[in-house]
Structures are given as C-alpha cells and as structure tokens.
N, C-alpha and C positions, 0 to 999 in steps of 0.2 A: 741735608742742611737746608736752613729756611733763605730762601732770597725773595728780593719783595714779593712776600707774603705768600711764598709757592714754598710746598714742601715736597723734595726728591723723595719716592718710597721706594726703599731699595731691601726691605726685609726685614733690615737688623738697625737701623737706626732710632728708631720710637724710646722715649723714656720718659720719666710720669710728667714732668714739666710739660716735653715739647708735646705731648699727646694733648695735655690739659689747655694749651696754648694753641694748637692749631683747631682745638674743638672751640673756644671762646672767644677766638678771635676770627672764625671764617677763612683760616689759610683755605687756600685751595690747593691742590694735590695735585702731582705728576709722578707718572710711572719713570725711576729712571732707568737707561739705558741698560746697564747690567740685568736688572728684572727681564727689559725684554728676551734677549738672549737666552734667558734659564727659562721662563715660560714656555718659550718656542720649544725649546729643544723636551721637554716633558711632555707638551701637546704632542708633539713627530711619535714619540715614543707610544700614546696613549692610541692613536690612530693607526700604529703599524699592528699593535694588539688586537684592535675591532678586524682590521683587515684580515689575520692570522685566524684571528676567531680563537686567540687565546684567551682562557678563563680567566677573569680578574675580577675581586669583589669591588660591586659595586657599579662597573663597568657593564657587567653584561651577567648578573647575576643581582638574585633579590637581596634585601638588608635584613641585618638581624637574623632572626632564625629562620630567613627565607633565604641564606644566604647559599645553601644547595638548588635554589632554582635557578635554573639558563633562562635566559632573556632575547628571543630573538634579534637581529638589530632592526627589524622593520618596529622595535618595541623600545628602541635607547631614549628615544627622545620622553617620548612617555611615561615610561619609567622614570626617570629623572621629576620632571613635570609632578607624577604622583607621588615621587619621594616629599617632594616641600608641601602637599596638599594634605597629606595623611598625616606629618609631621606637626603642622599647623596645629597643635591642638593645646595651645597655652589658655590662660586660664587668668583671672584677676586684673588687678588695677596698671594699665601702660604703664610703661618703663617713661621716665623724665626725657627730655631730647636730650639732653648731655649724655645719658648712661647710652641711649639707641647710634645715639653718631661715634662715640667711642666705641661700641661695638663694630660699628663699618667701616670705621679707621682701622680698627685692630684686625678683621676680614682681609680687608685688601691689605694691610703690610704683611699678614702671612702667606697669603697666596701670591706674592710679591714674592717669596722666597724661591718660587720654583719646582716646588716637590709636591704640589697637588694636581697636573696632567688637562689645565684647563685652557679654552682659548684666548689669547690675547684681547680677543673683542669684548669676552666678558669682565675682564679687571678696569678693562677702559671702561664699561658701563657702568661698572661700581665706583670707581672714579668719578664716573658725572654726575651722579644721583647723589654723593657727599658733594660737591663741587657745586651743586643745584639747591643745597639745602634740602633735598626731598627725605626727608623724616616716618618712615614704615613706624605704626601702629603697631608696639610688639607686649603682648601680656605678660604681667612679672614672674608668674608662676607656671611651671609644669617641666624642668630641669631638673635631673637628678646629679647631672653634674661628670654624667661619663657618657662616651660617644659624645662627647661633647653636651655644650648648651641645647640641644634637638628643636624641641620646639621653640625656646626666643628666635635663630640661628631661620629656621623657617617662615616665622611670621616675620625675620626682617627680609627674608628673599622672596617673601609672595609680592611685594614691590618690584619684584626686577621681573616678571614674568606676566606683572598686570593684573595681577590680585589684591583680594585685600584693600585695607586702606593705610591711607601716609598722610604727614601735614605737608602742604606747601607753602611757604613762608606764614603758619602760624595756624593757617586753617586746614580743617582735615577735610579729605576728600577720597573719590575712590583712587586706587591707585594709578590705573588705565586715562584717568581724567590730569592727573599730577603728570604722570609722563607727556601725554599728549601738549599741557599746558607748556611743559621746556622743551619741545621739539623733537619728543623720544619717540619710541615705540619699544612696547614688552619684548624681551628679546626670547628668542628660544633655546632652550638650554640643550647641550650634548651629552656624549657620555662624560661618566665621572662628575659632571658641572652640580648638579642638583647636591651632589655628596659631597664635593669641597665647600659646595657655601652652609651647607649644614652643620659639619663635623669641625667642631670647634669650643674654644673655652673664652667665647667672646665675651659673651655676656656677664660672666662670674669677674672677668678681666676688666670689664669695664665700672663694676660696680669697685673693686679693690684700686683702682688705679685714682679715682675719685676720692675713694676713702684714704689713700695716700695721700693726693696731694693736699688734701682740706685737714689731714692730719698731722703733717709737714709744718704747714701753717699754725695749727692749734699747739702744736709742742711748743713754741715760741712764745706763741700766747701765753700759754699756762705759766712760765716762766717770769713773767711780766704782771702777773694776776697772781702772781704766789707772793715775790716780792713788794705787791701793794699790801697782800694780807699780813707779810712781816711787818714791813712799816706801820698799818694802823694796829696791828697787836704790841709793837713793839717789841719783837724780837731783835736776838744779835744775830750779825753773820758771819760770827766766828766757827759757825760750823761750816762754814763756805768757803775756807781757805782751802787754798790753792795744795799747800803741801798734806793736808788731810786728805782730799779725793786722792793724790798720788801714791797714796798710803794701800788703794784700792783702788789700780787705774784700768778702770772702767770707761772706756771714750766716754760714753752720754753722760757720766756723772760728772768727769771732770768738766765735760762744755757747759752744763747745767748752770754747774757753781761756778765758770769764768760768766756764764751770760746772768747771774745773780748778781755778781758783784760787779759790774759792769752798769746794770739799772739802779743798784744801791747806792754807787757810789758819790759823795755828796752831800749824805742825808744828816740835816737836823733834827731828825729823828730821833735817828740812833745815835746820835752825839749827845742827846737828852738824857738817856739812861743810861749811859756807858758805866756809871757806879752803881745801880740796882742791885741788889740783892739776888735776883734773879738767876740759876746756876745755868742750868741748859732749857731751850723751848720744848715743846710737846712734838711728836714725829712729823705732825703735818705740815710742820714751822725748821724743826732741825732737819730732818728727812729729805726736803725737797728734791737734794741732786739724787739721790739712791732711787728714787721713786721717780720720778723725771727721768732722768736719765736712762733707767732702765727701758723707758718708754719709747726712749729716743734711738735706743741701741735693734730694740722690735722694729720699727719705724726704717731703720735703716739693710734688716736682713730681708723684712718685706717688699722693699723696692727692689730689691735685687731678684726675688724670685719671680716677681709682678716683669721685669723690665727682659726677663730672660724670658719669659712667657708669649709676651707679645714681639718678639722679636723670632717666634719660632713658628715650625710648622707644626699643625696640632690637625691635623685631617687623617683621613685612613682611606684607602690604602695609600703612601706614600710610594712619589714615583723619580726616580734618582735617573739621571742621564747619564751620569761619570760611569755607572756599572752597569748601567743601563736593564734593571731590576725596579721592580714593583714589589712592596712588601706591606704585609699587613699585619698592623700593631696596634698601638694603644694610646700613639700622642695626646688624642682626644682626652686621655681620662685627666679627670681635675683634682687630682690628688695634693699636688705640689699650692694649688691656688686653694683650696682647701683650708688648708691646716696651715696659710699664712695669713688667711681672712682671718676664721678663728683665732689664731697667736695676735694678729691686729687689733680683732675685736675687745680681747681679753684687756691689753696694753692698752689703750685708751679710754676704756672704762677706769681702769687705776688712776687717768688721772683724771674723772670726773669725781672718784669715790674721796680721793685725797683733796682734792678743791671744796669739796663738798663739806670735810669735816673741817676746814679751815673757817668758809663760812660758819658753821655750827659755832665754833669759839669767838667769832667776830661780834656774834649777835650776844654773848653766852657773860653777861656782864663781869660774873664771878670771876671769868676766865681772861676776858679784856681786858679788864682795866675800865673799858669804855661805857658809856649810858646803855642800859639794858636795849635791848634789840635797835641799838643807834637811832634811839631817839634821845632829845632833850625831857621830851613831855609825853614821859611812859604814864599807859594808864588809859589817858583823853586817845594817845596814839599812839598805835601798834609797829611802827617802825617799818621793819624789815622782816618783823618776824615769820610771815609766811610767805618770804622769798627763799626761807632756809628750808621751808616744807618743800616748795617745790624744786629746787634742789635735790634733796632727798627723795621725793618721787623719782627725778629721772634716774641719779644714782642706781637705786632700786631696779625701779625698771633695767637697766641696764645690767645687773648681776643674773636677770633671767635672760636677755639678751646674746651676752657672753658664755654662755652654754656652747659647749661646743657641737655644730653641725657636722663636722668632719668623721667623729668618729661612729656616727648610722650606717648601715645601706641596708637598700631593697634591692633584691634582687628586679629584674625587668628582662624586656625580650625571652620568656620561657625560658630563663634560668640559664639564656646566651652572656646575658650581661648581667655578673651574677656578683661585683662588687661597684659600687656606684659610689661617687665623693659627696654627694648632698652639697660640692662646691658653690653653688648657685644661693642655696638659704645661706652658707657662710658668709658669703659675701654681701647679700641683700642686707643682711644681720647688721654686719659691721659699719653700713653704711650709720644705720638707724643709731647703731651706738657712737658714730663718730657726730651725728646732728644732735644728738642727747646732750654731748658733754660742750657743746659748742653755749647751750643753753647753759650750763653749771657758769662755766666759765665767766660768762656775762654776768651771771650774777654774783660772783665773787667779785668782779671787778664794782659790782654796782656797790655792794657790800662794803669792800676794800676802801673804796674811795672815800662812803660817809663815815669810815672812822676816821680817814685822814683830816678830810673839814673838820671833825670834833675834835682833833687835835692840836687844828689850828692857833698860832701865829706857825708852829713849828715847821718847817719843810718838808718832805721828802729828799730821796736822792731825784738824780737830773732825770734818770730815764721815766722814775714816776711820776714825778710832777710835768711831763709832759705828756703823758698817760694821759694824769689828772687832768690838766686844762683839755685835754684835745675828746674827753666824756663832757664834762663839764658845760662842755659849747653845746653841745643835746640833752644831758638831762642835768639837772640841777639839784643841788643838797637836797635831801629832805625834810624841813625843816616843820610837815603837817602832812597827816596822813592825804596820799593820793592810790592812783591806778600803779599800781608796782607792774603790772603786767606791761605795761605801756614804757614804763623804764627798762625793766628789761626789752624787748623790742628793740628801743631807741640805740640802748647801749651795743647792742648787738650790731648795727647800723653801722655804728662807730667803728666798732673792734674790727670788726671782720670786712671794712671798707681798707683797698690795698694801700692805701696812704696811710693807715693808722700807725703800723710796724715802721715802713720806710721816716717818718716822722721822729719817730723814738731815738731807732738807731745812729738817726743824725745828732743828738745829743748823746745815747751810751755808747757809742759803736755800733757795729754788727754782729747782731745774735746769731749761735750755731743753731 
C-alpha cells in the first residue's frame, strides 16, 4: 500500500496503475517486513549449499551450455561479476526512463518474493538507486525473450557494480560517478546475485504494462471520439441500446454502448434527423460497442496476465525455504507476456483501423452529408483532406506492426535454449502500435469536431460538446487552410492531458 508517497514492496502487490503511479510520481520504495524474513531465510539456504559445496546452477557452476562447469568458490564473486559483463551485449536506441525504472520496480518486487537466494543488502541497493532516481543506460535491442530479458536485465545491473553508464537527475554520466554523487559505492555481487538480477521478464513487462496503462486510457478515448464521429455524421444510436448488446453480453460491448449513450445523451443532433430516411449506419458508426468492446475485453485478460507476471518470481534456479529445495526451471521464459503483447498489439490496432475508416467517411462528402473534406471553400482549400492520409499511414503501418512476434524462435546457447518467446519485439511492437493509434485518434477528434462546427446552430450531446469546447480552447475550426500537423499536436495536448476525460465525465458520468 502507498502512504505518503512510500510504497511497501512485498512481492505480490504491484498492478498496472500503482506501478504506472509510483514510476510518475517518484514514490519511493520500502522493503516490507514480510520480504525481509523470506529473503533471509533463501540467503541461509543459498550459503549452507556454497558451504556443503553442493552443486547448484548458477551458484557455483557456469550458464547456459556451461552449465556442466564447477566454479571454484575462490571464483563466485567473479563469476557473477562476469555473468552481467558478457551479458551486456544489447544493442540500439536506450530504452525511455519510464520503460528502465519500471523495469527496476518490477526486479526488486520480484526478488521481493523470496525465492531468488540473494542478500538482503543487495535489494536495499536496488531500492536506493530507484529511490535516487539513478536511471542505467539500457539498449532496446538484443532479448529473445527466454532466460529472461538477458542483456536489458544486464546493462540495467552494470549500474549496481559501477559499470556502464546511468542518468542522474536527467544527465548521463559514468555509472561509478552517479553512485559516488548519492553517496554509494558499486557493490559486490555474491553467489547466485549476478543470476537473480539477470534472469528476468523485466523489460518485456515493462514495455506491456505501459502499453496497458496508456491503453486503458485510449479505450475511453476512442469511445468519446467515436460518438463525436456519430454526431458529425449524424448517425443514430439505436444500435446502442442497452437490450441489443444484452442480446450478446459481451462485458466490453455492453460498457461500450452504456459509455455511448451516456456521451450522446442530450444531442440536438440526433433529435434533427430522428425522421431521416436513413435505415441503419455503416459498421464503423453501427459497430462501435462489438469492435470497442472487443478491445476492451483484450485490455482486460492482458492486465491480468501482465499483473500476475510482475507479481511473480521469474529467475532460475528457484530457491524455496518451506522445502528447503533449490530447483531449476523456466520462470524466466516469456511466453505468457508474449502472446499477451501480440493479442494487445492486435486489439489496439482495431481501433486505430476502425477510427480510421470513420474519419475516411467524415471527410468523404458523399458519405457525410457534410462539405467535402470539411471545408466550406473546397478547391482554394484542402480541409482535412490529408489528415485522413495520415491516419491511414499509421493504420497501415500498424497492420505490419501487429504481426505476431510470439510465434518465432531461434534457437540460442548451442541449442541449450532451443525455444525462445521473441517476448521483448512483442512488446516493444505493441508499445509503437499503442503511440500510433494515439495519433488516429486525435485526428478523428480533430476531424469529428469540424463537422460538428459545420453543423452548427445544432448541439451535440453534453459529454461532446464538452469535448468540443475543452479542443476548441487549443485549436480552432478550420475555416482556411493551415498547418494540420500543428493541430494535430495541439489536440493531442488536450486529449491526452489527465483533466481532459475527468472534465467529460463530470457532465456524462463515468466511463467504463
């Protein structure tokens, strides 16, 4: 639980919120008391084995298909030491600091758990270097996604040993200089240490838990940006009732269509055409809760596989006090986070693809009703019209995106680790597809909006028309061609600023 602004890490508590909120807001971190108790007692366990000169991988034998070599103990430390240095071999553009500190949130609340055989001193050092803001320098690429994140998992532990480089409050530096600067010193790793901070699904975990929670967020959005595109098409939302999704109750369809009719309600809009001629809308107008919702329903299995993930222990060998047994398995492999990226990635692209062809009919005069690409003065000016192109670029881009990483592998380690999750591109992927549709969206709302002005004297319902004013106060009708790209921007500003939703929902309620 958070109390002023301290978060207890007891293993099992972390979930996509409070992860996303203690990384945004600088909580700082405490080991609670249960952790220490389970640490200890896994440490005794791990030291009575060096003492016996029991075989245990990792402990006192090499990695991977070294894993039949004995390690003397005048050799643990070192070993260790050169596990993270040989490891280090990532590759490409650094990871964002949000993705790098959720990775060392989600490190120490698994080793938090107690079943990776480490010292007490070292989780309190991982503790300080989150708690310090010290930021490891970690390359996005070179994870296959089994035995863990390998190389991120290392380039973010060449900071704990005085390698490497980290940011300190914004600037990067070597890492031996960042510690020195908060009153550290590199610490030296034991047995097992170098392997528990390695052997992990941090990095894949951190990139999914991001793409949750900004996903989370954008489902609501979409919802609200779908209902702007009914209103300036002038759609009904008779396909929105209540007893038709129950007809097919699907959770996310039916919250879809209660959070539809919830922003519509109100509108002189649809009080305008209520005698049209018009029989039913086109799918990306009738459709919305089937296609939404479906979105919402992915959205919902994926935090759950994401929250059980980071709640667990994913290192190898696993080392248990109750039975007092050391066993070695497969936590590490990223299967489960895998093929929830991908299923993520898939579900989000839908509803960039489905926003997408709503602008398409927006601009699409025939299909409107409204002034050919929502200008008054087609012809002298081009509207909107190649806001729908870019749209449809990201779309696009986004159907290649959505390919699934999950179902590859290469083999690695001399055919030791001979099925791998490619978990790491799933999730990178998903991120890219969730910041894609983030773009659609904006410009549907930009879209959205200047049919409503061209509809004008007539209203909206309450939830859009506070939509509309609350755009409005940043960009402004179009009434002559400008910089679209600069609207988009501005609108994104709006949308995606945390007062924009909290604003609405004080006129339509609150959106599922």
């Amino acid at each position: 639980m958070m109390k002023k602004k301290i978060f207890y890490i007891d293993g099992k508590s972390l979930t996509v919120e409070n992860s996303a909120e203690i990384v945004e807001n600088n909580i700082k971190l405490k080991l609670s008391r249960s952790s220490v108790s389970k640490i200890n007692a896994s440490r005794k366990l791990v030291e009575k084995w060096i003492r016996k000169k029991e075989v245990v991988y990792g402990i006192n034998t090499g990695f991977g298909e070294f894993k039949d070599i004995i390690i003397s103990p005048e050799d643990t430390e070192k070993l260790q030491r050169n596990l993270i240095l040989s490891h280090s071999s990532g590759i490409g553009k650094y990871l964002p600091d949000v993705i790098v500190r959720l990775m060392l949130l989600f490190r120490i609340n698994s080793l938090a758990k107690g079943n990776s055989g480490i010292r007490i001193e070292l989780i309190e050092f991982l503790i300080n270097i989150f708690n310090k803001n010290i930021v490891p320098l970690v390359p996005s690429q070179g994870s296959v996604g089994s035995s863990g994140d390998l190389a991120p998992l290392s380039h973010m532990a060449l900071t704990i040993i005085g390698e490497g480089r980290c940011k300190l409050n914004g600037e990067v530096m070597g890492s031996r200089d960042a510690l020195k600067k908060c009153g550290m010193k590199p610490i030296k790793l034991s047995s097992k240490e170098g392997l528990a901070l390695t052997n992990g699904t941090q990095m894949m975990s951190a990139f999914l838990c991001k793409s949750l929670y900004d996903s989370i967020l954008l489902s609501k959005l979409s919802d609200i940006s779908a209902s702007a595109s009914v209103e300036a098409s002038r759609g009904t939302s008779k396909a929105f009732s209540d007893i038709l999704q129950k007809a097919r109750p699907h959770k996310g369809q039916i919250v879809t269509a209660k959070n539809l009719r919830k922003l519509l309600a109100g509108s002189g809009i649809m009080k305008s055409h209520k005698e049209c001629a018009k029989v039913q809308d086109a799918y990306s107008i009738r459709c919305i809760p089937q296609v939404h919702g479906a979105v919402k329903d992915t959205i919902e299995y994926c935090k759950k596989v994401l929250e059980t993930e980071i709640n667990s222990a994913n290192d190898n060998p696993l080392i248990f006090p109750e039975t007092g047994e050391h066993i070695e398995g497969g936590n590490f492999h990223g299967e489960p986070l895998a093929l929830a990226a991908d299923f993520l990635g898939i579900a989000v692209s839908e509803l960039g693809s489905i926003s997408e062809r709503r602008i398409a009919r927006l601009v699409d005069g025939s299909l409107s009703g409204l002034p050919r690409f929502l200008t008054k003065k087609g012809g002298i000016n081009s509207g909107m019209m190649i806001a729908q192109y870019t749209a449809a670029s990201l779309a696009s881009e986004n159907k290649v995106l959505a390919h699934p990483a999950s179902v590859d592998s290469i083999p690695t380690s001399a055919n030791q680790e001979d099925h791998n999750s490619m978990g790491s591109i799933a999730s990178r992927k998903c991120l890219n597809i969730v910041n894609n549709v983030r773009k659609i969206i904006a410009i549907e709302f930009l879209c959205a909006m200047q049919g409503i002005t061209l509809l004008r004297p007539l209203k909206a319902g309450k939830g859009i028309e506070r939509a509309y004013g609350l755009i409005r106060k940043k960009v402004s009708s179009l009434d002559e061609d400008r910089i679209i790209s600069d609207d988009i921007q501005n609108a994104m500003l709006v949308i995606f600023d945390k007062d924009f939703l909290k604003s609405i929902e004080k006129v339509s309620g609150k959106l599922e």
